[in-house]
C-alpha positions as CSV (number, residue, x, y, z in Angstrom):
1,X,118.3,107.5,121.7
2,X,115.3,105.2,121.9
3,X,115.6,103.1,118.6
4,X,112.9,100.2,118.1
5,X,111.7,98.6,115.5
6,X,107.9,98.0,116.1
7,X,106.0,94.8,114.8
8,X,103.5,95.2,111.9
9,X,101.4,93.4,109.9
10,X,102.1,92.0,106.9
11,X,100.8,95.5,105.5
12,X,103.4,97.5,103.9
13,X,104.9,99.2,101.2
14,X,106.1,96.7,98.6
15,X,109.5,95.0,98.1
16,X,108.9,95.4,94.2
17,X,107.9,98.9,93.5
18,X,109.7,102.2,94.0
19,X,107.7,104.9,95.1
20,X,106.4,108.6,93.9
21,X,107.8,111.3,96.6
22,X,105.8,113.8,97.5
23,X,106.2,116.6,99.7
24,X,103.0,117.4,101.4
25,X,103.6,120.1,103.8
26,X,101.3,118.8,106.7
27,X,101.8,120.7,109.8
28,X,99.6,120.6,113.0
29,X,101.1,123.0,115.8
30,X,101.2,123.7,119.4
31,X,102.8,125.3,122.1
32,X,106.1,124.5,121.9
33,X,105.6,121.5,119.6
34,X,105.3,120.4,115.7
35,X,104.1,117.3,114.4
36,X,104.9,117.3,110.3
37,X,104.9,114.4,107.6
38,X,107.4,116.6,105.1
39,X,107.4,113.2,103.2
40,X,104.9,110.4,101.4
41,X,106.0,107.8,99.4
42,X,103.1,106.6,97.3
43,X,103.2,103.3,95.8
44,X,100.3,101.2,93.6
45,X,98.9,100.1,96.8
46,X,99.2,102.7,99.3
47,X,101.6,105.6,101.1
48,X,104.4,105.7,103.4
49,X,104.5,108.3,105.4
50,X,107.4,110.3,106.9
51,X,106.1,111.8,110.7
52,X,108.4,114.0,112.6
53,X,107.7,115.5,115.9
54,X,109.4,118.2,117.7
55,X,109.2,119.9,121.0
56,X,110.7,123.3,122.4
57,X,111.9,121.1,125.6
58,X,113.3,118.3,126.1
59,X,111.6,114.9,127.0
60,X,111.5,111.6,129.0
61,X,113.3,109.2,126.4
62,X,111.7,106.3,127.8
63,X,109.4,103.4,127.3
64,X,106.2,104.6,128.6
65,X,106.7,107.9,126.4
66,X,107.3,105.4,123.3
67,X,103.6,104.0,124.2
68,X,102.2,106.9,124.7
69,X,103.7,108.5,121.8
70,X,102.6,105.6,119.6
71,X,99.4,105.5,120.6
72,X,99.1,109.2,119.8
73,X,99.7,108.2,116.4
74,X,97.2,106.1,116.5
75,X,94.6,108.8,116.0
76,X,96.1,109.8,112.4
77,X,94.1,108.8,110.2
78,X,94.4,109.0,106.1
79,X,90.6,109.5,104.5
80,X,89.1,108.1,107.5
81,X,91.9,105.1,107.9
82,X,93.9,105.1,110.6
83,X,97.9,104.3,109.9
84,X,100.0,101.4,110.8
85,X,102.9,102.2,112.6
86,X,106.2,100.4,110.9
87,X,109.0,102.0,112.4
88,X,110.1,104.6,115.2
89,X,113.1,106.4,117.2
90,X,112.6,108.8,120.0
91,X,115.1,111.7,120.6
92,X,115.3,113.9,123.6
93,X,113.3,116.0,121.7
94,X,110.9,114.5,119.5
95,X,110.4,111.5,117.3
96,X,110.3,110.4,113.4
97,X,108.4,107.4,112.8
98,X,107.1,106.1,109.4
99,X,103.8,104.9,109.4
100,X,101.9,102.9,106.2
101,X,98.1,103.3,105.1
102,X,96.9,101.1,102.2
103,X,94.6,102.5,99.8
104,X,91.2,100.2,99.9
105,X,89.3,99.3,97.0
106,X,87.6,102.6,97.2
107,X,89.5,104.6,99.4
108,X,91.1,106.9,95.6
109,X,87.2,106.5,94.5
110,X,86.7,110.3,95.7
111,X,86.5,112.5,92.5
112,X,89.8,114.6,93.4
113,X,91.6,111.2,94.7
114,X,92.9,113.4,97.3
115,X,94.4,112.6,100.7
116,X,93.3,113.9,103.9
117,X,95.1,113.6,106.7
118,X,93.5,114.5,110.1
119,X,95.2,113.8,113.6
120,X,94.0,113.9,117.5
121,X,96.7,115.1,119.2
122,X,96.1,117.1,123.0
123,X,98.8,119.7,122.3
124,X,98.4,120.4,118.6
125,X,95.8,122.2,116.7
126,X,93.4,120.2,115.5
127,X,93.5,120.5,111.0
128,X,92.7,118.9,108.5
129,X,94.9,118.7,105.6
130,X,94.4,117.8,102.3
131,X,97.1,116.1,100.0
132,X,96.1,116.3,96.3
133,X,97.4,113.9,93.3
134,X,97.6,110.8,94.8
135,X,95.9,108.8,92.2
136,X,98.3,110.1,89.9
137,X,101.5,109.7,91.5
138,X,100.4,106.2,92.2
139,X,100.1,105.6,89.0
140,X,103.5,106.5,88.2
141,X,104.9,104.0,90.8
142,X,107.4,102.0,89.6
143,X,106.5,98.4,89.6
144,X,110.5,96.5,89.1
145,X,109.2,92.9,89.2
């Protein structure tokens, strides 16, 4: 197992809030692969997400299939945004990695305050999903402190 915790910027969910889960159901598929987020975690300032990917057959568990993994990820994007990348672990057959996108000033401006996820990815389907009630569970965030 490939384990690594991958730098960031100072971008991230908050140390004194605890989150809204919601399960979005984003799927993109291909032959013999699945790349999900069965989990957001919204906050007041923006979303964790949960990303999972999974393949039929095994694969290199090694570092240039980290990088190129992780700049796959890259092209996921959040109403236009693309995601930071916090976090990751490859397995021989797949990944999970949890990745952050801040809302901007105007980025829950849109009238449904919807999320729409879109991703580039060679062997998946190319889809756009859209998350609805994000404003809202962001504004049920817990703020602690």
């Amino acid at each position: 197992m490939n384990s690594q915790r991958l730098i960031h910027s100072k971008h991230g969910p908050p140390a004194n809030e605890l989150p809204v889960v919601l399960d979005p159901g984003v799927v993109w598929r291909g032959a013999g692969i699945v790349v999900a987020i069965p989990a957001l975690l919204v906050y007041t300032t923006g979303a964790e997400l949960l990303i999972l990917c999974r393949t039929r057959h095994g694969q290199m568990n090694d570092d240039e299939h980290s990088r190129a993994s992780r700049q796959r990820l890259r092209n996921l994007r959040a109403n236009g945004i693309p995601v930071e990348l916090l976090w990751g672990e490859h397995q021989e057959h797949g990944f999970i990695y949890r990745a952050w996108i801040p809302f901007a000033s105007n980025w829950c401006d849109t009238p449904s305050g919807d999320m729409i996820l879109e991703l580039e990815w060679p062997e998946v389907e190319r889809a756009e999903h859209r998350v609805p009630g994000i404003r809202e569970a962001a504004g049920r965030a817990a703020v602690l402190w």
